[in-house]
C-alpha positions, 0 to 999 in steps of 0.5 A, spaced: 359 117 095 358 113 102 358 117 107 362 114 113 359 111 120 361 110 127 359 105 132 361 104 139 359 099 145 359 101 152 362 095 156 361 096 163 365 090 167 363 084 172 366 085 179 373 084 179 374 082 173 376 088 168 383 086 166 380 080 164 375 083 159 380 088 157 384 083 154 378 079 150 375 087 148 383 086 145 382 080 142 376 081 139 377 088 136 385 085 133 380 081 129 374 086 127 380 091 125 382 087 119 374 087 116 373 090 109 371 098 110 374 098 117 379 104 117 379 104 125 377 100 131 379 100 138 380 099 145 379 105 151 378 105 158 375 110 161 379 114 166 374 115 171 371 109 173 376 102 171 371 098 170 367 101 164 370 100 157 369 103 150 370 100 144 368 105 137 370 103 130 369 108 123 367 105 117 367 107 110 360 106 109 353 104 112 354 098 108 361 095 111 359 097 118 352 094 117 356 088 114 360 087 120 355 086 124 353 079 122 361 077 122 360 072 127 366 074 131 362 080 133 358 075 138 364 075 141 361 081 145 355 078 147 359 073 150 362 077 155 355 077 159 354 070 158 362 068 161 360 074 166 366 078 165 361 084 164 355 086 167 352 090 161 354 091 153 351 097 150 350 099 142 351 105 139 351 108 131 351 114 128 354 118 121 360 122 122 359 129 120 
């Protein structure tokens, strides 16, 4: 039995350019969401500082979420520094227990 993953990324905002960037982290998680193995994919932005953006993912497997990550819409989130709509894009996996 696969044993199910999470992966999150972190974005923090440019100046002034947070509406922006929450449209493209839309746009770029509408596309993911459809992937084989992808139960959940989605958008949140944090309460205490409008700036900053989470985006996490459950897959069924290892395999799948490991899968997505050679999709090439998955650049779409390290286009976000080089169209300078966010300062910094951090990556994160881990197994759900």
């Amino acid at each position: 039995m696969s044993r199910q993953v999470t992966n999150t990324v972190q974005v923090q905002a440019a100046a002034g350019r947070s509406e922006e960037l929450g449209r493209q982290l839309q746009q770029i998680v509408d596309t993911l969401r459809a992937l084989p193995g992808c139960d959940a994919y989605m958008v949140d932005r944090c309460p205490e500082d409008s700036d900053r953006w989470s985006v996490s993912a459950r897959w069924q497997s290892e395999a799948a979420m490991q899968a997505h990550f050679n999709c090439p819409e998955v650049q779409g989130f390290i286009s976000l520094i080089d169209n300078r709509l966010a300062r910094s894009v951090d990556f994160n996996s881990f197994p759900v227990v």
